[in-house]
SEMI-369316 format. One record per residue (C-alpha): x, y, z. Coordinates in steps of 0.05 Angstrom, whole numbers, padded with zeros to 5 digits, always signed. Layout:
<pts>
XYZ;...
</pts>
This chain:
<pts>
+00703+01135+00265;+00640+01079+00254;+00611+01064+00309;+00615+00985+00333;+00555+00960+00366;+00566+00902+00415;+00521+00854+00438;+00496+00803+00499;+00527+00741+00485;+00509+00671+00528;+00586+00651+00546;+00620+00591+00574;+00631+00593+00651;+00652+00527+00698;+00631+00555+00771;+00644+00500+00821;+00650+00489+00897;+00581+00527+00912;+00507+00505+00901;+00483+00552+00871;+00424+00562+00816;+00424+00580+00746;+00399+00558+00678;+00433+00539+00613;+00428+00575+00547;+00466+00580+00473;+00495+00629+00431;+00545+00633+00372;+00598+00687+00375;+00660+00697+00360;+00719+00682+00412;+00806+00691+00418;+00832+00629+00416;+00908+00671+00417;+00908+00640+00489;+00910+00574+00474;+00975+00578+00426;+01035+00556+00449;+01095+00603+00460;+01140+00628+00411;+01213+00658+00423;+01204+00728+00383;+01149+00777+00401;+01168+00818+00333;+01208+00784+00265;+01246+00827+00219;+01227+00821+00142;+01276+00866+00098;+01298+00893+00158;+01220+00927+00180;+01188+00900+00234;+01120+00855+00241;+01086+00839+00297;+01067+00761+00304;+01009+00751+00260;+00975+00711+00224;+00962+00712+00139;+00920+00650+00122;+00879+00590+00150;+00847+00538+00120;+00805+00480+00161;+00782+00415+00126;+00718+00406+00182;+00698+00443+00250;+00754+00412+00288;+00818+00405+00241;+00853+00462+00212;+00919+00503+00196;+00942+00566+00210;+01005+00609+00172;+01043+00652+00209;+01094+00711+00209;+01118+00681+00274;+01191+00645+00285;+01227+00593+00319;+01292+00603+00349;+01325+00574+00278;+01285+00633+00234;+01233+00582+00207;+01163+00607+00202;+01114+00581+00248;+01047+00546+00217;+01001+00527+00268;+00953+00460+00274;+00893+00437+00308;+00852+00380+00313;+00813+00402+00370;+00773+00456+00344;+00827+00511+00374;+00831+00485+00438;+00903+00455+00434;+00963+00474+00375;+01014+00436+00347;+01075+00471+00313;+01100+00458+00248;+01145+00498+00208;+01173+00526+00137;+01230+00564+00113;+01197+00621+00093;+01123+00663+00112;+01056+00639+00076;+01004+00677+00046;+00963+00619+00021;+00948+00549+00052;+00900+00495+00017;+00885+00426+00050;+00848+00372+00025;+00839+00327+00080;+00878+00310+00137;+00941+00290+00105;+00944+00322+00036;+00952+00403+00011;+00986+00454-00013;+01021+00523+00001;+01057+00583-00035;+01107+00626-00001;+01131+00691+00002;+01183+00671-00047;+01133+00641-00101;+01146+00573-00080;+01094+00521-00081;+01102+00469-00023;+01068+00402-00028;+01053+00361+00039;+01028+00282+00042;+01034+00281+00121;+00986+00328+00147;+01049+00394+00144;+01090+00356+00190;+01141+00362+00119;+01129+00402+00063;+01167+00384-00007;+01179+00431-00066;+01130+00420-00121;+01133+00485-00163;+01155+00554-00175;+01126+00619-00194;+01176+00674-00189;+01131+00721-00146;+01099+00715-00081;+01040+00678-00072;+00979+00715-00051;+00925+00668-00063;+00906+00590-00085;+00848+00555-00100;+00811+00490-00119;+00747+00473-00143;+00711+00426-00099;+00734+00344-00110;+00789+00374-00165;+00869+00355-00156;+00872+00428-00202;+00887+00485-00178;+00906+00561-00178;+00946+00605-00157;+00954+00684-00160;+01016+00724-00147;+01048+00786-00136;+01069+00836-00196;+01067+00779-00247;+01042+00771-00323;+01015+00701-00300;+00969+00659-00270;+00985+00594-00244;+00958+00526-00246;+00976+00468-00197;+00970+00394-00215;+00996+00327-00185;+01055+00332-00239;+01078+00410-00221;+01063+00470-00228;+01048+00506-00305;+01043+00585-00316;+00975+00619-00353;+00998+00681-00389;+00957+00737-00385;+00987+00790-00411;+00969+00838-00360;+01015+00855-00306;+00994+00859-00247;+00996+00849-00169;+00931+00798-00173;+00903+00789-00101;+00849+00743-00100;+00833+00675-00138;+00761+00630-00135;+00758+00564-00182;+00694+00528-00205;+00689+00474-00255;+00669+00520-00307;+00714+00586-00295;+00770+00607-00248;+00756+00684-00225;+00816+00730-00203;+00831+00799-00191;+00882+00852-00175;+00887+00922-00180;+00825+00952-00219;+00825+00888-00265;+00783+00829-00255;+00783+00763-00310;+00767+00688-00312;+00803+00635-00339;+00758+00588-00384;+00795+00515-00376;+00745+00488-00429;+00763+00538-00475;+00836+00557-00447;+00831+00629-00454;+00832+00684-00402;+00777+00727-00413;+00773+00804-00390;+00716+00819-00342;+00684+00894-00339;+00669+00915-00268;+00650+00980-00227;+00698+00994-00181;+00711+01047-00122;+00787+01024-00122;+00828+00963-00128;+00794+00891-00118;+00819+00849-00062;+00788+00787-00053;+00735+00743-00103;+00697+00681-00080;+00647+00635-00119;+00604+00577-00092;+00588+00552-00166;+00590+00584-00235;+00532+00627-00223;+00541+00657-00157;+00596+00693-00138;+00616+00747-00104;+00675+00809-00108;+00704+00860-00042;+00749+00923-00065;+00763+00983-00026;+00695+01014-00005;+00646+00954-00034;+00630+00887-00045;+00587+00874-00108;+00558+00805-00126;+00551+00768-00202;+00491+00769-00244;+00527+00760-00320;+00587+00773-00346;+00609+00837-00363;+00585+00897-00319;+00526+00866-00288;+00554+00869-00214;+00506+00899-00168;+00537+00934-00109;+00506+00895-00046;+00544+00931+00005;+00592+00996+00012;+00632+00996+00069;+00643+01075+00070;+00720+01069+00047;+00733+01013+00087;+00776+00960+00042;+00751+00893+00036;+00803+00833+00063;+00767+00775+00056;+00695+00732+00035;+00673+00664+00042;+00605+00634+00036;+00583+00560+00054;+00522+00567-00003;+00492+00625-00037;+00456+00657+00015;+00504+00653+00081;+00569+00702+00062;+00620+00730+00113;+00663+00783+00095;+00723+00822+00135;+00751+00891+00131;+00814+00927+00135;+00792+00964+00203;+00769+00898+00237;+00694+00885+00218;+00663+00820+00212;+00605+00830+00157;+00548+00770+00145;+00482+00768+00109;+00439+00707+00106;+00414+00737+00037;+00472+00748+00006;+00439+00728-00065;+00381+00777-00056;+00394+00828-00115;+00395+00830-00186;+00396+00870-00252;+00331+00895-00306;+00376+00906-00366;+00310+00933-00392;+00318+00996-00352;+00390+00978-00332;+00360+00980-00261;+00419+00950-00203;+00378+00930-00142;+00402+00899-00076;+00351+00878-00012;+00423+00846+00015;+00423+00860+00086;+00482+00859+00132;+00506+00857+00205;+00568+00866+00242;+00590+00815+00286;+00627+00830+00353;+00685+00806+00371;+00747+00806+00419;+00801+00839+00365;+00748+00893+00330;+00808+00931+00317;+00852+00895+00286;+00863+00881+00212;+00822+00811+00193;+00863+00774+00128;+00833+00704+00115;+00757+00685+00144;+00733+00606+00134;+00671+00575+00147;+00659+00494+00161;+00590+00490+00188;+00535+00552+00203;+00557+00548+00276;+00641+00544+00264;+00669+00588+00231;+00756+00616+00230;+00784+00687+00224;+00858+00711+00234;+00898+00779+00219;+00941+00814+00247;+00980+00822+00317;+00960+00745+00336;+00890+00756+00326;+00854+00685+00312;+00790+00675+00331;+00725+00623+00327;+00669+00631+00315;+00621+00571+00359;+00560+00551+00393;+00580+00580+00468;+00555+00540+00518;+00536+00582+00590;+00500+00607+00646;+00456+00667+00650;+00478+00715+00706;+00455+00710+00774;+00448+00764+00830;+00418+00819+00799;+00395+00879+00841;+00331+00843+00862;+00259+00864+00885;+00230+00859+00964;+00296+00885+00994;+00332+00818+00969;+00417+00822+00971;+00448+00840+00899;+00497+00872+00851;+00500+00924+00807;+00545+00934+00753;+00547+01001+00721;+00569+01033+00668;+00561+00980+00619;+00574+00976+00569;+00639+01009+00596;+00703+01035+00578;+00745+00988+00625;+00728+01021+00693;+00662+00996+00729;+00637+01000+00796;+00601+00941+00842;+00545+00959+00881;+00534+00912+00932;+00455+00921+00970;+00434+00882+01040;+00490+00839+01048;+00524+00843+01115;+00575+00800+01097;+00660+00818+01120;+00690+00800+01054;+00681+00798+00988;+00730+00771+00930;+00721+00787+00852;+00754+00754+00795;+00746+00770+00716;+00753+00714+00669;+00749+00707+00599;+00695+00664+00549;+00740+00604+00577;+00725+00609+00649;+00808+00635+00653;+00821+00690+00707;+00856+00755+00678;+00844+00795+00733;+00837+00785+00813;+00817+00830+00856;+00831+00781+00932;+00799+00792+00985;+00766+00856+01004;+00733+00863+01068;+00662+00905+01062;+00699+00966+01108;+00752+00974+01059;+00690+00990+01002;+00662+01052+00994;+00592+01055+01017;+00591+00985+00998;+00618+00998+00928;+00673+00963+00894;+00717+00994+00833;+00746+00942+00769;+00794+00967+00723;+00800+00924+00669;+00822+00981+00613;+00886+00937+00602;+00855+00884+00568;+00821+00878+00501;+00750+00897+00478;+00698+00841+00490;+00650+00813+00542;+00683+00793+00605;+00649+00754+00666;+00655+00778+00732;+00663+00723+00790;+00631+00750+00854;+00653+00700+00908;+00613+00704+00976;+00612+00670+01033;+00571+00617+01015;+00545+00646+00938;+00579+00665+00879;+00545+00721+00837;+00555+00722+00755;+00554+00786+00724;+00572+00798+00648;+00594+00869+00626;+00616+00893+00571;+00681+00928+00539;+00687+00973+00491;
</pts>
């Protein structure tokens, strides 16, 4: 089992109704917005009679604040549920379509495109309030894409010979003659990229011809993703490996130890996100650091990655988008959606303090959900402790607890119900509140 460092993040907290002190700071991390979606009527839906959880398969956001979200949730009619903002996450409105989504593309507020689990392409001039028929492909849709300012697009699908292209008029096949469940799709101006299984090609629109593309592999490719012709970038099961040329020259940058990858995106050729079957979150600010010295056919790589924390690390991430370095969008499975933002806060207060001064402890934490309050020189008859969440929400309340009812002045939080992430604990006084962050692993 890999081990899944955590760290301090500066989180948003609204404390009110008490003068106390404290002193603002900012972060980025990465937060659930799950919370802030409205209610649906099933918990599970039934596809070919197995069940899935309410999840969702794809995202796409046109700026920091606007953006849509595909869903395997349901209405009370059996439409699919896909989900939109224009608040950055903080409020939903529902829209729907007959059948589940693996692919969403948007152009701007108004105008996109999706394909369905039935190989449908949908068309939409009203922002997915409606979505119109525009095309079919036989097979389900897995992936689409469009290079930037082009009405042309592509689209890969499930166990097909084909390739397909989207224009205004409809929707026209590319034979390849290679069947094939192809996963992942990237277009430039000069080349479209895609992949499946152990194959990878590109698609030549100058020269319409689909080319074959020769590279290592530890097991099937997943997901591909170019910022321009020459930079580009290619996930599998244990590794992700970036473009030099064409044919072979694909360094590995990263292995992930036989952990598939899901998903990449990159907002230019140096800033790359990348998430895993297991529930990493993978960036590099480098991510174009590496090369090849056909001379000595030497690979090297000074790529260097992290793993970013966040409140669903164990839950499998499908689709990752980035608008801005500070915004970012990631969904997968069992209603996991999060943001990624610029978290406004305030650094705790009332540690245990020097020269006999009144404090808390928190300890163990990093914890497993179980944690103990220390309380030191206050002669005070009750005490009562709430936990919220990176919104300032209460998910826990422990009311009213005089100081005889502790245990030598010790109070005991069980928070092993809730997810993995960094909680705040509200310490309300008589006249003080105390902010405490802890941890959960």
């Amino acid at each position: 089992m890999k081990h899944k460092s955590l760290k301090l993040q500066a989180i948003f907290l609204l404390l009110a109704l008490c003068p106390i002190s404290y002193t603002h700071s900012q972060q980025s991390g990465w937060i659930d917005l799950f919370g802030n979606f409205p209610d649906t009527p099933t918990d599970t839906v039934y596809i070919g009679g197995e069940p899935y959880y309410n999840s969702f398969t794809d995202l796409f956001f046109i700026n920091d604040d606007e953006g849509w979200v595909t869903s395997l949730q349901q209405n009370e009619n059996q439409e699919f549920l896909i989900f939109h903002t224009q608040d950055g996450g903080q409020t939903w409105e529902i829209q729907k379509h007959w059948d589940y989504c693996h692919a969403i593309w948007m152009f701007d507020s108004e105008n996109g495109y999706l394909g369905d689990h039935n190989g449908f392409i949908m068309v939409t001039n009203d922002g997915g309030d409606t979505w119109a028929y525009h095309g079919a492909t036989g097979s389900p849709v897995t992936d689409i894409s469009f290079a930037p300012g082009s009405d042309t697009g592509y689209v890969t699908t499930d166990e097909s010979y084909y390739i397909w292209q989207i224009t205004p008029a409809g929707v026209n096949q590319i034979d390849i003659g290679h069947l094939n469940y192809w996963s992942g799709i990237s277009a430039t101006d000069e080349a479209v990229w895609f992949c499946g299984g152990i194959q990878v090609f590109y698609w030549d629109p100058g020269q319409q011809s689909i080319i074959p593309e020769f590279v290592n592999h530890c097991g099937y490719f997943g997901p591909v993703f170019f910022i321009d012709k020459d930079h580009g970038w290619i996930g599998n099961l244990c590794e992700i490996r970036g473009f030099v040329d064409y044919d072979y020259y694909w360094p590995e940058i990263h292995s992930t130890d036989e952990d598939a990858i899901t998903c990449l995106h990159a907002i230019d050729t140096n800033r790359l996100w990348a998430t895993t079957f297991d529930g990493m979150i993978l960036h590099t600010t480098n991510a174009w650091d590496y090369g090849y010295i056909p001379e000595t056919n030497y690979y090297w790589s000074n790529v260097v990655w992290e793993e970013q924390p966040h409140p669903k690390s164990n839950e499998l991430l499908g689709a990752i988008m980035f608008t801005s370095q500070n915004c970012g969008y990631a969904c997968g499975n069992n209603n996991t959606i999060l943001k990624y933002t610029v978290i406004s806060g305030l650094e705790e207060q009332g540690g245990m303090e020097a020269g006999g001064q009144g404090g808390v402890e928190v300890f163990p934490n990093p914890g497993r959900g179980i944690y103990s309050l220390q309380f030191s020189n206050y002669n005070l008859q009750s005490v009562r402790v709430e936990i919220v969440d990176l919104y300032g929400k209460a998910v826990t309340i422990n009311n009213n607890r005089t100081i005889e009812q502790l245990n030598d002045s010790a109070l005991e939080i069980d928070i092993t119900n809730l997810p993995s992430g960094i909680y705040i604990i509200r310490i309300h006084l008589v006249n003080q509140i105390i902010v405490k962050k802890i941890i959960k692993l």
